[in-house]
N, C-alpha and C positions, 0 to 999 in steps of 0.2 A: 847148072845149079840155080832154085829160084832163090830169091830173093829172104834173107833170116827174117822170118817170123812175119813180124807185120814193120818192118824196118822200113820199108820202100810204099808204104802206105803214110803219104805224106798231107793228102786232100784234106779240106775241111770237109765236114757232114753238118748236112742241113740237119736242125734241130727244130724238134715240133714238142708244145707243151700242151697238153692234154687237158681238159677238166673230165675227171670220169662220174665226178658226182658232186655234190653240193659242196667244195671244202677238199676236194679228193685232186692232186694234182698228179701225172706224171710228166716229165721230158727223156722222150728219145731222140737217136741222132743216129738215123741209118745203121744201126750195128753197133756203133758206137757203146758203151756203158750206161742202162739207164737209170733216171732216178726219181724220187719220190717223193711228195708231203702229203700230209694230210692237218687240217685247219682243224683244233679245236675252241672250247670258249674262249680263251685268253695265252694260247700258246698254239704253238705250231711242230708237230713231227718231221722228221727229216726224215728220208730214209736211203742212205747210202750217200759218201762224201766223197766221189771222184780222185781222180789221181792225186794232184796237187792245190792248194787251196787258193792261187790264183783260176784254175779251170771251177774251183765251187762257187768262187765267189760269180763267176761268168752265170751260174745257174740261179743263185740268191739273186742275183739282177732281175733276172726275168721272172723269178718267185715275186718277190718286191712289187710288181706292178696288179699283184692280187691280192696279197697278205703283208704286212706289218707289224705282225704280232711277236713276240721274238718268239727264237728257237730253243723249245726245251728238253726236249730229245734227237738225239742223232743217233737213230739203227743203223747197225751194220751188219748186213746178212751175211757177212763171212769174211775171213781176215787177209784175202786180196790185194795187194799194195791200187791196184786201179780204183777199189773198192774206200778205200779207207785213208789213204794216206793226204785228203784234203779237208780231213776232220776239223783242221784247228779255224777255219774259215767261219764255222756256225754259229761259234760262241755259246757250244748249246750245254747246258745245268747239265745233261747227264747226256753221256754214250754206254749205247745196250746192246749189248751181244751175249751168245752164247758165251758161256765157260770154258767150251771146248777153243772157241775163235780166241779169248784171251790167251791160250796155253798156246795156242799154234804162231802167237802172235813173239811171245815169248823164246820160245820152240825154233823158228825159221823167217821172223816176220823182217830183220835185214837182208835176210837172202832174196826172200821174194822178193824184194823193194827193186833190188840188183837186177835181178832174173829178167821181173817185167819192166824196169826201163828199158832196158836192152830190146826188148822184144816189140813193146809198143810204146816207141819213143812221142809219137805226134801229142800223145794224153798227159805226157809228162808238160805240162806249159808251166813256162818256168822253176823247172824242179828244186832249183835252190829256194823258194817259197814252204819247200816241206822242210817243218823245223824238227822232226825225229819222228818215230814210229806213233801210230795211232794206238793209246792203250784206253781199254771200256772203264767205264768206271762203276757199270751196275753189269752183273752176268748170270744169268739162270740155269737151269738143266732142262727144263721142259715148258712152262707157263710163264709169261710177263703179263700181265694185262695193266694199259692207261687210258685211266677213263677222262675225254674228252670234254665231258664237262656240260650242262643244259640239254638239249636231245640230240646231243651229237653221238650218244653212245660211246664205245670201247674200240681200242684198238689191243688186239692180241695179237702177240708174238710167239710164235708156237716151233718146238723144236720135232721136226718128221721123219728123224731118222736120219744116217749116215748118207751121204750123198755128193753132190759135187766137191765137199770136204767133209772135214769130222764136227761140223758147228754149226753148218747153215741154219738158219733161222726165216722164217716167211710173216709176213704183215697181212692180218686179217680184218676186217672192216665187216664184223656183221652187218650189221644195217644197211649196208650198199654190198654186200656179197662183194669187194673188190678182195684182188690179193695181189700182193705184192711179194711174187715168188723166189727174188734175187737168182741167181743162176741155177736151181734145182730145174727152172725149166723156160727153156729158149722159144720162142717167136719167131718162124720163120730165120733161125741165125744158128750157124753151129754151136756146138757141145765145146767146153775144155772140158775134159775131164780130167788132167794131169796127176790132180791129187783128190782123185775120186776113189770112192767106193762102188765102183760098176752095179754089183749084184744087189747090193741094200737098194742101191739108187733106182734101181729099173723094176724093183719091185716093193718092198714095203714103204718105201719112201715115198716114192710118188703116188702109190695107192692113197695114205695118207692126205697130200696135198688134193688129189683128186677127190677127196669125201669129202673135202671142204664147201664142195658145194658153189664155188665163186663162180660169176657170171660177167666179170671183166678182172682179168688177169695182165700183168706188169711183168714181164718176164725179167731176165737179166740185160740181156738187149732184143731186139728186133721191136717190130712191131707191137703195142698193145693188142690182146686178145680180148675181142668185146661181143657178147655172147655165149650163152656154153656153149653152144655149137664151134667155136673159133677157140674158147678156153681146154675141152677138150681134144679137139686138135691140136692144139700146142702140147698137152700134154703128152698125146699118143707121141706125136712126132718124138720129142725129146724121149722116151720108152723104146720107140723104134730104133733111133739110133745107136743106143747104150746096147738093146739086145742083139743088132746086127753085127755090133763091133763084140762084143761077149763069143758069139756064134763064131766069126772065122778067127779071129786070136785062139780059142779055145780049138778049131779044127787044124791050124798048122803047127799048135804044139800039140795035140796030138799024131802026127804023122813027125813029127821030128824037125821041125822047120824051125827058121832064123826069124827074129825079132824083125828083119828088114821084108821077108817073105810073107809075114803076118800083116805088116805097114801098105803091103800093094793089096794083100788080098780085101783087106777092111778098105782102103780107098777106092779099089774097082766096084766092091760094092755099094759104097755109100756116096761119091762123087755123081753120078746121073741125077739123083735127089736133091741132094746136099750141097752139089758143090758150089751152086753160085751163089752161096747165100755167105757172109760175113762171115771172115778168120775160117773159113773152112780147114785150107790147105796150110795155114799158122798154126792150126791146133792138133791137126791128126798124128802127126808125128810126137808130140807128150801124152796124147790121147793112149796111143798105141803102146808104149814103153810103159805107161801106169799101169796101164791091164797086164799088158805081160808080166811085168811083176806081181801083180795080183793073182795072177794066175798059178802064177809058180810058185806064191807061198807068201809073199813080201804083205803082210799086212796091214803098214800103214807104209803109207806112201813116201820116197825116197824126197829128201830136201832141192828143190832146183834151185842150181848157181846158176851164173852168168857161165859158167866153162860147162858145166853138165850139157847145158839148154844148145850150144853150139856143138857138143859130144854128140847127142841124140841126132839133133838136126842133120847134118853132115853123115852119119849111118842113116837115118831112115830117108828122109827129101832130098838127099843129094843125088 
């Protein structure tokens, strides 16, 4: 039996902080969740607040030694407990999310909380620091734009369609073609897709994100993609994976086959590629059980508990 989720994934990751453009910050950390600001005239974006607000405050440190300005927005590309649940750390005038991410936050946002400590404990640093659920307190359906301020232009937040959840949202930076794609699309780093929308995702969705036109992209973790040529390929890849796992999910229930027969055939195909790259073998098995449901009719995606997430586990990676 390996090891639950990412439970025995205990190491620290080295963390690297980006400048991608004038004002334009990211930090990644090997796989780990990454995260974002961007510097306007007199205030600072955040973009995405970490598990617990002792681990944001570890990121605000290292923001702190470039910028000073306070924090006036904190995006949240989707309502995640690793994503969101160290909001309260910013201090920031407004959290903006989807409408959809408020309802979901509503909807199942304890369970998640649950689910993902359980699964990836090491990001929870000091979880008694999270004082209750992260709720938005601005939320749109399709358009935010905040304009920066002297010639630092706009950042827009733009909603692309159903995809790694029912909310995601992406950070656009005309004037530096950056984006900040939250988990709609991965660098070098596995897929969750748990409580995806497989088919929106692998096709109008990311079509969408890819017109955007961006020439350094911020995935949800891995590597920055700096280049179209590397922005692209992050796309594709993240496209390749969804449509491989679509393809044999969809070929062993049609021949009549088990949810645990679907879980080898999606991993013999996608492990040569994939597997050594971040949460591969943590996420295929919820990967696998969303689609199946999707497949077979379940429209929106089933709520994961703590007892769900060791149900799946134990059937499918056991």
């Amino acid at each position: 039996m390996k090891p639950f989720a990412s439970s025995a994934d205990l190491a620290e990751k080295e963390r690297s902080l980006e400048v991608l453009a004038d004002g334009v910050y990211a930090l990644t950390a090997e796989g780990d969740p990454n995260v974002g600001a961007v510097e306007a005239e007199d205030f600072v974006v955040c973009f995405e607040a970490l598990a617990t607000p002792v681990a944001a405050r570890e990121w605000l440190s290292m923001l702190r030694e470039h910028i000073d300005k306070p924090v006036r927005y904190l995006v949240l590309s989707h309502y995640h407990a690793v994503r969101v649940l160290g909001a309260s750390a910013f201090g920031a005038d407004v959290i903006v999310a989807h409408e959809k991410t408020r309802e979901l936050v509503a909807e199942r946002g304890r369970q998640d909380w649950e689910s993902e400590l359980g699964r990836m404990p090491r990001l929870f640093k000091e979880p008694e620091s999270i004082p209750g659920l992260t709720w938005p307190t601005a939320t749109f359906s399709d358009r935010f734009t905040i304009q920066l301020g002297g010639d630092r232009g706009e950042l827009v937040l733009r909603y692309c369609g159903r995809g790694h959840t029912e909310g995601d949202i992406v950070a656009w930076l005309p004037k530096h073609k950056v984006l900040f794609a939250g988990d709609l699309v991965e660098a070098q780093a596995a897929l969750y897709t748990g409580d995806a929308f497989h088919r929106d995702w692998a096709s109008g969705t990311l079509d969408r994100v890819a017109a955007l036109g961006a020439e350094a992209l911020v995935g949800g973790r891995g590597a920055v993609a700096a280049g179209r040529e590397a922005v692209d390929a992050a796309i594709g890849q993240t496209r390749h994976f969804l449509q491989v796992m679509i393809r044999e999910v969809t070929a062993v229930q049609g021949r009549g086959g088990t949810p645990k027969e679907a879980f080898e055939a999606v991993h013999a195909e996608l492990e040569p590629e994939y597997g050594r790259w971040p949460i591969f073998e943590h996420c295929l098995p919820f990967d696998v059980s969303r689609l199946w449901d999707e497949l077979s009719g379940v429209e929106r995606p089933a709520i994961w508990t703590a007892e769900r997430d060791r149900a799946v586990w134990d059937e499918l990676q056991g």
